[in-house]
N, C-alpha and C positions, 0 to 999 in steps of 0.2 A: 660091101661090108659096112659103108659107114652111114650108106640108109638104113641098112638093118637095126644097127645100133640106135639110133635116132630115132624108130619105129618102137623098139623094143623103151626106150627109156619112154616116147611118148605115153606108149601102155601103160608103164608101168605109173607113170604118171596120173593118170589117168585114173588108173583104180584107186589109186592113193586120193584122190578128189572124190572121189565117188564115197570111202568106205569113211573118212574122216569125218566127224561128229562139226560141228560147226564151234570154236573157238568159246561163243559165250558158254554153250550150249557144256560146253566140257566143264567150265571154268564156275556154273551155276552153285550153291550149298543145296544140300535135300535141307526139309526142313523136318521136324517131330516136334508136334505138341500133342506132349501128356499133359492130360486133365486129373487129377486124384478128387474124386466126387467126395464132399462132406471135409475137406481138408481146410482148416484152420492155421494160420500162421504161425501162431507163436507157440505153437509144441515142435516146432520142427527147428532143426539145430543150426542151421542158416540165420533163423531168425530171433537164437539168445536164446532154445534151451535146451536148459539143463539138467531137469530134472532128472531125468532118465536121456539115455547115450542113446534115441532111438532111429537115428538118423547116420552112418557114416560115412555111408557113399554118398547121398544126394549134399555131406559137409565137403567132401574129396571133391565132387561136380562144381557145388557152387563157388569153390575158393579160386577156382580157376575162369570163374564166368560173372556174369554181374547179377546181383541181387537188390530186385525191387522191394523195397522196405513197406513201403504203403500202397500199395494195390486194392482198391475197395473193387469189389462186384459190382455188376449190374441191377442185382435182384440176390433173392435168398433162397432162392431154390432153383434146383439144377436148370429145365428145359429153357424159362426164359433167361439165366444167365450166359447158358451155352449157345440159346439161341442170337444172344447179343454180341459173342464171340465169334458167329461162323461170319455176319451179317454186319459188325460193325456200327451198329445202332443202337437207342436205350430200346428199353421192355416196352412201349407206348409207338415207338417207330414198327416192331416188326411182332407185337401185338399178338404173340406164342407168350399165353399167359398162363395158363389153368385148366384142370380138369374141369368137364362138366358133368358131374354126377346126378341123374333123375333117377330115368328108368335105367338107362344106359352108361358104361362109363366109358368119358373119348375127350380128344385134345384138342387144345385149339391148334390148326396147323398153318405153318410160316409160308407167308407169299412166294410162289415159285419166281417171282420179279425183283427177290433184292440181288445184291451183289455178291457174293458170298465169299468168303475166304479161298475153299478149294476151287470155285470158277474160276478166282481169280489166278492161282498156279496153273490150274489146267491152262487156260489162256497163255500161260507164261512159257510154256512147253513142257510145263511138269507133268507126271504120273504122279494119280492121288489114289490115298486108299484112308481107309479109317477101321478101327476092328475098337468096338465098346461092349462091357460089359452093364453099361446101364439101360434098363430096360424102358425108360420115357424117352430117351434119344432115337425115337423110331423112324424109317429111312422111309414110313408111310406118310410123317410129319415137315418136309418136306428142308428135312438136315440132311440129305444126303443128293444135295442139287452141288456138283461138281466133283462127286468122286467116283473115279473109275471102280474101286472095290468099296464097299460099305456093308460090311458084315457085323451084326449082332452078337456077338460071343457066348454061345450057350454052354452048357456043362450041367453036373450040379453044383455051384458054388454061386452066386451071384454079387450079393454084399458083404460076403461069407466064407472061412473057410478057405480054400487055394480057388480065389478069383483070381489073382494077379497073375498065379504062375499060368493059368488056363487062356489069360490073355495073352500073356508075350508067347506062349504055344502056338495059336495065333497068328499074331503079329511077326515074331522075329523069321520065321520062314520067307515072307515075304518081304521086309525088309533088306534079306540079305538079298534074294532074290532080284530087287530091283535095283539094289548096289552094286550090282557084276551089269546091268542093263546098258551103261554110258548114259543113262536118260537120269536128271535129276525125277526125288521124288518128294513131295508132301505127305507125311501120314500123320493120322490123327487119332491117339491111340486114351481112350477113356476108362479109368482104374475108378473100383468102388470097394476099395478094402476100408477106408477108414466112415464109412457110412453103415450107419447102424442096419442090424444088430451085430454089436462088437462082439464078434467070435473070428477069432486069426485062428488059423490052423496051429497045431500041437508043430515043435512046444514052447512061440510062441503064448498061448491062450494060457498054460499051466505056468508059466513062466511068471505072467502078469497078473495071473488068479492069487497067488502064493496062500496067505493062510488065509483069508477070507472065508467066513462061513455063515454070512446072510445070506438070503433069500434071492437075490439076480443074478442071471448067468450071461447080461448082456445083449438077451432078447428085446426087439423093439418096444412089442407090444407089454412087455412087464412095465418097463420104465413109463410108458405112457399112462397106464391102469392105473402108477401107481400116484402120477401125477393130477389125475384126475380125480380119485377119489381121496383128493388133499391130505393125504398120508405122508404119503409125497419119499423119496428115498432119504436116509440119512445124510447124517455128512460123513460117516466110513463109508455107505453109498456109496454114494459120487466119488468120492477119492479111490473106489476099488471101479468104477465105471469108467473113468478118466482114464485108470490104469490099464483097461481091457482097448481102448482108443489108443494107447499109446504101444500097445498088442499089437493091432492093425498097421500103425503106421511103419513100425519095426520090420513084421512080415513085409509091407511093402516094400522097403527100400533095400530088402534081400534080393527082390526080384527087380527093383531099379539098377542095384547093380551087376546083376545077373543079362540084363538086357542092354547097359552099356559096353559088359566085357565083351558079349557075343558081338556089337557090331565093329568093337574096338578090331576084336578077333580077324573079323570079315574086311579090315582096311576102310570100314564104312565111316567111321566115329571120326577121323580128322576134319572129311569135309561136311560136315554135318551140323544146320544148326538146331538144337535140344531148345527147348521151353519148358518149363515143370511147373504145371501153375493148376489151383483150382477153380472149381463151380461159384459154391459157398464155404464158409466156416462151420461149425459145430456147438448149441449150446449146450452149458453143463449146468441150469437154472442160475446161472450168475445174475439175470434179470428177472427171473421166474419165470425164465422160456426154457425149452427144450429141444433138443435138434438142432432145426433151420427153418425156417420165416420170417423173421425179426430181420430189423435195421441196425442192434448194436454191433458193437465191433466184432465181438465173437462169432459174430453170423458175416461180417460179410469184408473182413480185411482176409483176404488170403495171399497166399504166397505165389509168388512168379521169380523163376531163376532161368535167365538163358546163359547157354555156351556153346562157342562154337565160333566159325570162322569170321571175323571182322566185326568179333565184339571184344571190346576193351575191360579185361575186371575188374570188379569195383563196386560201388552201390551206388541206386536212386535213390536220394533222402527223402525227395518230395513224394507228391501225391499225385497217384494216377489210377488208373481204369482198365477194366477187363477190353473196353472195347477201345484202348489204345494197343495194346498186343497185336490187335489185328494189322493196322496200317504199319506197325515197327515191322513184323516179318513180312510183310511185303517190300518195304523198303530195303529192307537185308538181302532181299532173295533178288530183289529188283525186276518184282512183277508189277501189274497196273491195281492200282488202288480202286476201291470200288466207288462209282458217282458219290455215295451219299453217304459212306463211311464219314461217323461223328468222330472217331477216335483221330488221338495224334500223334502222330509219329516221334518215337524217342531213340532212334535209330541211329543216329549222328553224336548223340550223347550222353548215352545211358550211366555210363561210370562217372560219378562224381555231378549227373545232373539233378534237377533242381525238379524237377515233375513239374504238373499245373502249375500256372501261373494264374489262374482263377478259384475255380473248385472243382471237386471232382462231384458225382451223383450216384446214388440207387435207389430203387422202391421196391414195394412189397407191396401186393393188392392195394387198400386206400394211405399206407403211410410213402413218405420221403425222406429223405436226407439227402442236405449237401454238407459239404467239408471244407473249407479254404486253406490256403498256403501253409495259413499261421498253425491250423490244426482248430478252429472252432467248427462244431457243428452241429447242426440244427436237426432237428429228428422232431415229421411233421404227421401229424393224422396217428397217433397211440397216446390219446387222453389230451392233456394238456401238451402245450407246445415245451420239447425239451430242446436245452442248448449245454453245449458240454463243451468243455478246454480241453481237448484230448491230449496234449503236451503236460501241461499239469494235471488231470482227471483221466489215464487210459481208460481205467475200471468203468467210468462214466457212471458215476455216485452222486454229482455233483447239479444239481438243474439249476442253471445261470441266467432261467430265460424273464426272472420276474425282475432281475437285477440290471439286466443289460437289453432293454426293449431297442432300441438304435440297432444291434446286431441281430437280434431277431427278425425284424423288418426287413435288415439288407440281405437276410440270407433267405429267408422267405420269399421272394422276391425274385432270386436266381435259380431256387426250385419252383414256381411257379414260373417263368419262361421257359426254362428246359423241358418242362411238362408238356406243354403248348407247344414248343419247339420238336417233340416226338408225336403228337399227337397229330401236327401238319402232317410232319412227315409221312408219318404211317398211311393217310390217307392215301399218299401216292400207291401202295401196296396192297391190293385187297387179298385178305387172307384167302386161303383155302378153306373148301369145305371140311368141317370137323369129322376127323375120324376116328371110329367105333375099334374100340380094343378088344381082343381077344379074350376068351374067357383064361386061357396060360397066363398073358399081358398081366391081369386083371388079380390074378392070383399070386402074380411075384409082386404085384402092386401094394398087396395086403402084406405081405411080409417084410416090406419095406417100408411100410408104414405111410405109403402115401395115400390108402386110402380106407376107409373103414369097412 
């Protein structure tokens, strides 16, 4: 009887080893980064406004998680900012830069040889997935090198319209799905509600229309027509354009928190760490630009809030980078960091730290800009050399650079290394051959204004 017992406990033993998930393996957070394409910092309520109340949940999110105050971008438009975020490199290192429009229209596509962000969860033991509604983020471009699911989000709504709810439709199935798995997971989930043309679904859109009765309805190509043939929109314009943006971000964060509750719902949301961060900003001709391509702040400080397990609330004051997010959730999730990841890890002290301690970077086709500690920054290659005190100058009205040649120079100097410094690198990487978009591709491309 008492070998039986001892037989029976070994079994039972036994299977209890067998069925048992491995201690890290239990103990790991999923991770989620939402991307919001064309999102700008300072309309959203995290980051001091107030105009309109258009944010409540991502205010509920952020107060319990920490908020990076200065985040500049990569670049000013989505593929090489995103591309800088999977890869952890500047725009020069992994060299996904531009269309090539002749006869043909097709992208440049990113080296199958960097490191990538989802490789590197995949490697970690994670399950990855990604579901985007942006149509340049193509899994032919060579951004869908370490995710197990990388789906496209079609519908009719794009930049438009119920895009958001047609993502987490999407998205949230699978989510919950791989929250009942025992397997940690990475998803990478890309929103393009606040990207032109500003139309939020009803009633949203009639909400932020109110009595307006000029001529835009927040179509791309009006606003561009109109800027072209130096007419140019009013200023009720733009203050009814602003208000159709602030449309979009609102719908948005109906379905930010419609995607929280559902995972809160599924037991998912305790161990989970969130990221809500953008591509680029948005301009509203504050410089006499429009959209995104530009180097001012409007084009490329955007927002980043994480929460979730084994972060401390609070805010980064300093200054930091798209391509620091990467190496911070690897460090969080406690996967392997990639060889040539430039970014730094703020993982250890996000609340109450200090960002760079040098400067941070971005570019656009031939311009640059760096930014230092103190908040000066140089903006290189759009006319004459401009230098701005962003601490005392946000709006950047101010050009300091005929006055203060010594700072020009020093900052000159640190953008002309890092350039050089991406441009080594990259060689290590040779791109892929470029590829040829679809005539669908090609037609949401026109509507989104990326291409004429």
């Amino acid at each position: 009887m008492a070998r039986l017992l001892v037989l029976a406990a070994l079994i039972l033993l036994g299977g209890c080893l067998a069925e048992a998930p491995p201690a890290e393996a239990a103990t790991k957070p999923n991770v989620i980064v939402m991307l919001l394409d064309a999102q700008r910092a300072d309309v959203l309520g995290p980051y001091g406004y107030t105009k309109r109340k258009t944010t409540p949940n991502l205010d509920k999110f952020a107060s319990a998680g920490v908020v990076w105050d200065n985040v500049i971008s990569q670049n000013a438009w989505t593929v090489p900012s995103v591309a800088s975020l999977f890869t952890g490199v500047d725009p020069q290192a992994h060299r996904t830069l531009r269309f090539q429009v002749k006869d043909r229209v097709e992208m440049d596509t990113m080296s199958l040889l960097h490191d990538t962000l989802a490789e590197s969860f995949k490697a970690g033991g994670y399950t990855t997935g990604a579901f985007i509604k942006s149509t340049v983020i193509d899994a032919s471009r060579g951004f869908s090198q370490g995710f197990d699911k990388y789906e496209i989000v079609g519908g009719t709504d794009q930049a438009w319209g119920h895009s958001a709810q047609q993502l987490n439709d999407a998205a949230i199935p699978w989510l919950k799905e791989q929250g009942k798995s025992g397997k940690p997971f990475m998803a990478y989930v890309h929103y393009m509600d606040a990207h032109s043309p500003y139309k939020a679904p009803e009633p949203w859109y009639s909400k932020y229309k109110g009595s307006y009765g000029g001529a835009f309805t927040g179509a791309h190509v009006e606003i561009d027509d109109a800027v072209k043939k130096n007419a140019g929109p009013s200023p009720d314009d733009w203050n009814y354009l602003r208000a159709l943006y602030d449309a979009e971000v609102e719908y948005w964060d109906s379905q930010f928190g419609r995607l929280i509750g559902e995972l809160d719902a599924a037991g998912i949301g305790k161990n989970t760490i969130i990221v809500v961060l953008a591509d680029h900003g948005e301009a509203f001709y504050e410089h006499q630009n429009i959209f995104h391509g530009h180097l001012y702040q409007e084009n490329i400080h955007v927002p980043v809030v994480m929460r979730g397990p084994g972060i401390k609330a609070g805010r980064m004051k300093g200054y930091a980078q798209i391509i620091d997010v990467t190496p911070t959730l690897a460090d969080l999730a406690g996967v392997k960091k990639g060889a040539s990841w430039m970014g730094q890890s703020f993982a250890s002290g996000m609340a109450g730290g200090t960002g760079h301690s040098d400067f941070v970077y971005s570019e656009y086709i031939n311009m640059r800009t760096v930014i230092d500690p103190a908040g000066l920054k140089l903006l290189l290659g759009d006319g004459a050399d401009k230098l701005y005190d962003l601490k005392a100058d946000p709006g950047e009205k101010t050009n300091l650079a005929s006055s203060r040649p010594a700072d020009v120079a020093r900052l000159r100097a640190l953008a002309d290394a890092r350039f050089v410094h991406g441009k080594r690198l990259g060689a290590k990487y040779p791109v892929e051959k470029p590829k040829e978009l679809t005539d669908e591709q090609t037609e949401l491309l026109r509507q989104l204004g990326y291409i004429e």
